[in-house]
C-alpha positions in Angstrom: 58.5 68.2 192.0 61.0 70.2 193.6 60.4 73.5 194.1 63.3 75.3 192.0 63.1 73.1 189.1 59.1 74.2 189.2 60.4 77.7 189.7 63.1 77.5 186.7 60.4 75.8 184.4 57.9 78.6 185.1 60.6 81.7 184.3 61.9 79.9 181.5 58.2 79.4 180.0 56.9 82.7 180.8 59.6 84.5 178.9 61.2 86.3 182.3 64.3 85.8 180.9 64.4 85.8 177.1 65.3 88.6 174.7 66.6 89.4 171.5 69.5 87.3 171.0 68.4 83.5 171.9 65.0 83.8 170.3 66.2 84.4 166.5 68.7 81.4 167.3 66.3 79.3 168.4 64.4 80.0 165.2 67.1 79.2 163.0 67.4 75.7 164.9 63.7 74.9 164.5 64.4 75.6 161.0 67.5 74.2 160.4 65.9 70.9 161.9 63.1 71.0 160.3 65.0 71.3 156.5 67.4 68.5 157.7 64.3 66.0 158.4 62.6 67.2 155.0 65.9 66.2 153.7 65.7 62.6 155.7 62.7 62.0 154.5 62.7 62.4 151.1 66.0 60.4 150.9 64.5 57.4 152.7 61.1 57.8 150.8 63.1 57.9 147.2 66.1 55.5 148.1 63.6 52.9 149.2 61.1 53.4 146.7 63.3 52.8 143.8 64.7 49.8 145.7 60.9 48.0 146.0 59.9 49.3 142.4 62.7 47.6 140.6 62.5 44.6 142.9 58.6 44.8 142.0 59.7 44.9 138.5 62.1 42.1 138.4 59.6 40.1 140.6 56.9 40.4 138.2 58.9 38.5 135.0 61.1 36.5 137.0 59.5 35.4 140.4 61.8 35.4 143.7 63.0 32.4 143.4 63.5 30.4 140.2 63.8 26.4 140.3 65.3 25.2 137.0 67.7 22.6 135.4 71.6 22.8 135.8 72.9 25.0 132.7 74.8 28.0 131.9 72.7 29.6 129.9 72.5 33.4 130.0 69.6 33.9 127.5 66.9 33.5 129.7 65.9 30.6 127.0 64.6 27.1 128.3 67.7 24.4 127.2 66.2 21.3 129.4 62.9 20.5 130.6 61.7 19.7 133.5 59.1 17.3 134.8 55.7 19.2 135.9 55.2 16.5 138.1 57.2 18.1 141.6 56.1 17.6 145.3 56.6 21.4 145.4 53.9 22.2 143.0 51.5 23.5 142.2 51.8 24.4 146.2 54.8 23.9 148.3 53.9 22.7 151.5 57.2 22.1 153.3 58.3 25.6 153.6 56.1 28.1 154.5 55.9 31.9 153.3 55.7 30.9 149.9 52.8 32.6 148.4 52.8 31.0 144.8 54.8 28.3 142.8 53.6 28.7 138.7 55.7 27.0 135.6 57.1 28.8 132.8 58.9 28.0 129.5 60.9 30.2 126.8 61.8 29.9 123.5 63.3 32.6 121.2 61.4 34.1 118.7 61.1 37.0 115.9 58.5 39.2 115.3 58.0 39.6 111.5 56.1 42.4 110.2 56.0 43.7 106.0 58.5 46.5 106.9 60.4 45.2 109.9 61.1 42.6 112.6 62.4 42.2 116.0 63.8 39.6 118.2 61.9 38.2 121.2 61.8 35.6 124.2 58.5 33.8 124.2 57.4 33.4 127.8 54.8 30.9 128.1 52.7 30.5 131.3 49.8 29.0 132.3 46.7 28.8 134.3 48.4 28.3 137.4 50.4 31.8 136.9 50.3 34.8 139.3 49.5 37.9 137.7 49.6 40.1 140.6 53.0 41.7 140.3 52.3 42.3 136.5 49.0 43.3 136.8 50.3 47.1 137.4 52.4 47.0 134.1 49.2 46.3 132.4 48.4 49.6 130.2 46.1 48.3 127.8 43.9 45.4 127.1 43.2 42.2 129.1 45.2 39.1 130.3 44.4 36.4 128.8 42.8 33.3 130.2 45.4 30.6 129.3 43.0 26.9 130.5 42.9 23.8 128.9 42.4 24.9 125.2 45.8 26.6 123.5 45.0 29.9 123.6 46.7 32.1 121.1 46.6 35.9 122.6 49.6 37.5 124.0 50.9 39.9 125.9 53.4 42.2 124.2 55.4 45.3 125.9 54.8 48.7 124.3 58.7 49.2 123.6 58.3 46.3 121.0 54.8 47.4 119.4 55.9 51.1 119.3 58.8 50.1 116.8 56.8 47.6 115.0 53.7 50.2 114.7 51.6 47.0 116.2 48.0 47.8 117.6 45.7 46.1 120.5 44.1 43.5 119.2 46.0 43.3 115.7 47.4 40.1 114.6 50.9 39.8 114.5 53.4 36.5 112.9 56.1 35.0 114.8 58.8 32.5 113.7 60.3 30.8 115.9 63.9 28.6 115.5 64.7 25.3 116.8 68.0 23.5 117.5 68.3 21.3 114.6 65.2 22.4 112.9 66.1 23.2 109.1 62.7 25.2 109.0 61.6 28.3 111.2 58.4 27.4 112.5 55.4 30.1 112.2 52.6 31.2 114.6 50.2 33.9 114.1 49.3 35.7 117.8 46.9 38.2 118.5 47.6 41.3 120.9 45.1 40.6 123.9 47.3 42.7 125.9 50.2 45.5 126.1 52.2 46.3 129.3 55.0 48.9 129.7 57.0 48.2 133.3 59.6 50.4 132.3 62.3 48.0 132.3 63.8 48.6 129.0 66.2 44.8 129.8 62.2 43.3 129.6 60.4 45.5 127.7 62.9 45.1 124.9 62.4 41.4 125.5 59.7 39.5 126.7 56.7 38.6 125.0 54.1 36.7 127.4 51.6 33.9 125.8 50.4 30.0 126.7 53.0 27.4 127.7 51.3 24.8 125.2 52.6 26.6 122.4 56.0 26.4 123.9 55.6 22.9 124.7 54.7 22.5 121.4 56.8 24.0 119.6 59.6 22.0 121.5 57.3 19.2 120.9 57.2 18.6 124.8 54.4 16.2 126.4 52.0 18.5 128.4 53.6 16.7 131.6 56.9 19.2 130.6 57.8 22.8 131.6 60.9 25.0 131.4 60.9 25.7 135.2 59.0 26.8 138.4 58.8 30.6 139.6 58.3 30.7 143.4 56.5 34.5 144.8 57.5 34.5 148.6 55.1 36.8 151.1 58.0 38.9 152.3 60.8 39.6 149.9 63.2 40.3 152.9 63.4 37.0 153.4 64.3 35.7 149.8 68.0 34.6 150.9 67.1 32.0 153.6 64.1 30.8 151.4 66.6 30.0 148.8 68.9 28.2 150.8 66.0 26.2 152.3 64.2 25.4 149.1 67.6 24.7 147.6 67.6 21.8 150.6 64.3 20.2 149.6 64.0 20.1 145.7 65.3 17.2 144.2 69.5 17.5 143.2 69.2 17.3 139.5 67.5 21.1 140.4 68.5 24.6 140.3 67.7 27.1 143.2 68.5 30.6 141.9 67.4 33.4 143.8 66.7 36.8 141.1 69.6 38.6 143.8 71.4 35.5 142.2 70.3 35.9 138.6 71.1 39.7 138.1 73.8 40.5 140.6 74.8 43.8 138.8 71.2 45.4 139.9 71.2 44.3 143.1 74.2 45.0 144.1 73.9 48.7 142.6 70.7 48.9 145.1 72.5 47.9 148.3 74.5 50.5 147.5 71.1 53.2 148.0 71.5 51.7 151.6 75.0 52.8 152.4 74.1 56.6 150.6 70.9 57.3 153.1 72.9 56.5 155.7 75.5 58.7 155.0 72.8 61.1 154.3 71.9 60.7 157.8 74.3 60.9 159.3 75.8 64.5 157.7 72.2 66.1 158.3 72.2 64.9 162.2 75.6 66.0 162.7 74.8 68.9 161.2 71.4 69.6 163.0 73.4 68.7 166.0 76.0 71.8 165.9 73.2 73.5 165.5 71.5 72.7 168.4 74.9 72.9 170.0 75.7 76.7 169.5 71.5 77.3 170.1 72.1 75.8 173.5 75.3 77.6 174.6 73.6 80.9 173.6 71.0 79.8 175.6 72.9 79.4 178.8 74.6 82.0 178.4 71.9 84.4 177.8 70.1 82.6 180.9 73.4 82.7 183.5 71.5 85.1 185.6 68.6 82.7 186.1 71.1 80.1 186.6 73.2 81.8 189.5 70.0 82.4 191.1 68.8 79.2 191.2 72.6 77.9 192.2 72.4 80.4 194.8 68.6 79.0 196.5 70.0 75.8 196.5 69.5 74.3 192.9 72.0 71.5 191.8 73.7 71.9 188.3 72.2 68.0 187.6 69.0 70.2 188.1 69.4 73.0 185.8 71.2 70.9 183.1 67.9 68.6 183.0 65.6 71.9 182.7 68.1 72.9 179.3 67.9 69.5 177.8 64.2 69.5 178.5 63.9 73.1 176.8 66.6 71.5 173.9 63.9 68.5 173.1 61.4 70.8 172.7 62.8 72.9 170.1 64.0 69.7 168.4 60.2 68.4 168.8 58.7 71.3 167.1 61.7 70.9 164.2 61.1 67.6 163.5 57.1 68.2 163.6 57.3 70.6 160.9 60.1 68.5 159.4 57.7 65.7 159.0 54.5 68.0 158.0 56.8 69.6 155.0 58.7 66.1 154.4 55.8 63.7 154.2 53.2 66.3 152.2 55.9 66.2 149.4 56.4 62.6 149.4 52.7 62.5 148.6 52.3 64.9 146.3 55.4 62.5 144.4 53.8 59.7 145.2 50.3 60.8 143.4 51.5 63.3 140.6 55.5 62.0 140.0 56.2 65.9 138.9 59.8 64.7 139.5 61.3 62.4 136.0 64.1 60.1 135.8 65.9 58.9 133.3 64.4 55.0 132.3 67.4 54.5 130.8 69.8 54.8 134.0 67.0 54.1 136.7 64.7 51.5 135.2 61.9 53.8 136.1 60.7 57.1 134.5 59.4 58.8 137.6 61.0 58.9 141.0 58.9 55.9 143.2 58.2 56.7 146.6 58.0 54.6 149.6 58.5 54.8 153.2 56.7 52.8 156.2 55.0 54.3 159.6 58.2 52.2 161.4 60.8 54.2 159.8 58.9 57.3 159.9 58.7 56.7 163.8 62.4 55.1 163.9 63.7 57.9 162.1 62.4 60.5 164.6 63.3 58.9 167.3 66.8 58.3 166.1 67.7 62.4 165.4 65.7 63.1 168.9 67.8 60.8 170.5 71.0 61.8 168.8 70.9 65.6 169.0 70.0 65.2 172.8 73.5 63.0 173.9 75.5 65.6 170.9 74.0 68.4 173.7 75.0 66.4 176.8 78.6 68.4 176.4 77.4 71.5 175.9 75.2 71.5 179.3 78.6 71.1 181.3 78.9 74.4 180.9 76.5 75.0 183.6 79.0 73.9 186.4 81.2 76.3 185.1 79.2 79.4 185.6 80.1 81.6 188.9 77.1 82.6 190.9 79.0 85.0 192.6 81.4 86.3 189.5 77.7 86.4 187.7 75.4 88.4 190.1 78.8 90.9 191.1 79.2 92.0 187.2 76.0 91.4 185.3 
C-alpha cells in the first residue's frame, strides 16, 4: 500500500483530525440511513406479502391454471362437462413444473335453515384434490376423505355459518336448482369442516364437498367433471405455463390462467410493484443528500489533512478513494442497524400481526409479511451501491482545495 494513503487511513481512524462539527453529522447520516432502510424494508416485506397471500388465497379455490370448456359464464358455475378421460390427467407429463392437476365441478345451491337461507356454489372435488393451499384456511374440523363411496361431509366457510348460526358437525339442508328441473332437488350435508381465508368474494361463496354429488345431481356418468385445476411449483411462471398448456390440451378446451380469470385483483397488485419502487427510490435519493452534505462537511472539516497529504505527494485520485472508503463505512453501519431495526419488526408482524387491515379493502385482516434472503441482500447492495456514485460528485471537491491557500490561512 502506498505510504500516504496508509498515512491518511491511520489519521483519519485515530481521530487526529475530527472534532465537533463532522461527528454529529455523521451521526445524523447513520441515522438517517438507518430509518430509510427500516422504511425499505417494511415496504418490500408488506407490499410482497400481501401480493403472495392473496395469490395464496386465490390459488387455494381456484388453482393457477384452470382447463375448462368454451363459455362465458361469469358464475363460477359448471355449464358443460368435460370428459375425465385427458392425457393431462391425473398427471401431466408433457410439461414439466406442474405440481398437481385435480377435477372439480359446481353447481349452485341454497342453504335452507328454519329462520333463514343463503345462496351458495357447491364445489365438488375429489380424491385426486390438493389440499395444500387450503389447508391453512382450515380453522376447525377435518377434511374430509372424499374415495370411492359418496361422501356427504363438507367444508363450509365461517362467513356463511356465522349468519346461518350453523355449528361443526351439525347437519345442515341444501337445495339445489337445475336447468329445466321443475323441482329443487334436496341434500342433507354435515359440517366436517369450517375454513375462514379471509376472502370475503369466497368466503361469501363457496361451499367445498364430493364431486359425485355434483355429478349426480347433474346426473353425469362418473367418467364426467366440470374441469381440471392445474397447481404449478413456481407461480412466477404461471404466464408461459398457460400459453404452453394452452398449446397441448385438446381445441375444444379452455386454458385460463386465475391472472386471466380475475383481472381486476391482479392488476391492482402489479400496481404494489410500481409503489415500492417509488418508495425506493424517494428514501435513496433522500439518504443520498444526506450522505452528500455528511461528505462535504467532511472534507471540508479535513482540508488540513488533505493539503498535507497534496503537499508529500498524494494524488487527489488518492484522497478521493480514502473519503468514499470512509463514506461506505458510515453507510455500512446505517444499513446494519437499518436491517437489525427493519427485519426484528417484520418478525415481530409476521408472528403477532399487531398491525390490522381492513378485510374488506385488502382481502386480509392482518398485514402479511414476506421478504426473501435475495432481496434482503439485493436491496443492500442496491442503496450501497447507489449512495456511493450520488457521492462520486461531491469528492471533486478535493481537486479544488489549495494546499497553499489552506496551510497560509488555516
Amino acid at each position: 500500500m502506498n505510504v500516504n494513503i496508509f498515512i491518511a487511513k491511520r489519521l483519519i481512524g485515530s481521530g487526529q483530525y475530527k472534532n465537533k462539527i463532522s461527528s454529529p453529522i455523521i451521526k445524523i447520516a447513520i441515522i438517517s440511513i438507518a430509518i430509510g432502510m427500516v422504511i425499505m424494508l417494511i415496504s418490500m416485506a408488506t407490499g410482497f406479502g400481501l401480493q403472495h397471500k392473496i395469490r395464496e388465497k386465490i390459488s387455494a379455490f381456484s388453482g393457477h391454471i384452470i382447463i375448462s370448456n368454451y363459455d362465458t359464464n361469469q358464475s363460477g358455475l359448471t355449464l358443460n362437462p368435460i370428459s375425465l378421460h385427458q392425457k393431462f390427467y391425473p398427471e401431466f407429463k408433457q410439461i414439466k413444473g406442474i405440481k398437481n392437476v385435480q377435477s372439480f365441478a359446481t353447481i349452485g345451491g341454497i342453504i335452507r335453515t328454519p329462520t333463514d337461507f343463503e345462496g351458495v356454489i357447491f364445489k365438488g372435488v375429489d380424491s385426486l384434490y390438493n389440499w395444500d393451499l387450503f389447508k391453512p384456511y382450515l380453522i376447525a374440523g377435518q377434511i374430509p376423505n372424499y374415495g370411492n363411496k359418496v361422501n356427504d361431509s363438507v367444508i363450509l366457510s365461517k362467513t356463511i355459518a356465522d349468519r346461518l348460526q350453523l355449528k361443526l358437525h351439525q347437519k345442515i339442508t341444501t337445495y339445489f336448482l337445475r336447468e329445466g328441473s321443475q323441482k329443487p332437488q334436496l341434500r342433507v350435508f354435515k359440517i366436517a369442516g369450517i375454513y375462514d381465508s379471509g376472502f370475503e368474494d369466497f368466503d361469501k361463496t363457496y361451499m367445498l364437498g364430493d364431486l359425485k354429488i355434483v355429478q349426480k345431481l347433474y346426473k353425469w356418468p362418473d367418467s364426467l367433471t366440470g374441469g381440471f385445476e392445474v397447481i404449478l411449483n413456481d407461480f412466477a411462471q404461471i404466464v408461459p405455463k398457460t400459453k404452453a398448456i394452452y398449446q397441448v390440451v385438446p381445441s375444444t378446451l379452455n386454458t385460463e390462467s386465475i391472472i386471466d380469470r380475475y383481472p381486476l385483483i391482479f392488476n391492482w397488485l402489479n400496481m404494489f410493484d410500481f409503489n415500492i419502487l417509488l418508495i425506493l427510490v424517494i428514501i435513496i435519493f433522500i439518504a443520498g443528500l444526506n450522505m452528500i452534505t455528511t461528505l462535504l462537511v467532511m472534507i471540508l472539516d479535513k482540508r488540513q489533512f488533505i493539503a498535507i497529504m497534496k503537499v508529500m505527494g498524494s494524488t487527489n485520485t488518492k484522497l478521493q478513494r480514502i473519503f468514499l472508503i470512509q463514506a461506505a463505512y458510515i453507510i455500512s453501519i446505517g444499513l446494519f442497524i437499518g436491517n437489525v431495526l427493519g427485519l426484528g419488526l417484520i418478525l415481530l408482524q409476521k408472528h403477532f400481526g399487531f398491525i390490522k387491515l381492513n378485510p374488506e379493502t385488502y382481502y386480509v385482516k392482518t398485514a402479511p409479511v414476506y421478504i426473501d434472503i435475495k432481496d434482503i441482500l439485493l436491496l443492500n447492495t442496491g442503496v450501497l451501491l447507489a449512495i456511493l456514485i450520488m457521492l462520486l460528485l461531491p469528492v471533486l471537491v478535493i481537486s479544488r482545495i489549495s494546499p497553499v491557500k489552506v496551510l497560509k490561512y488555516d
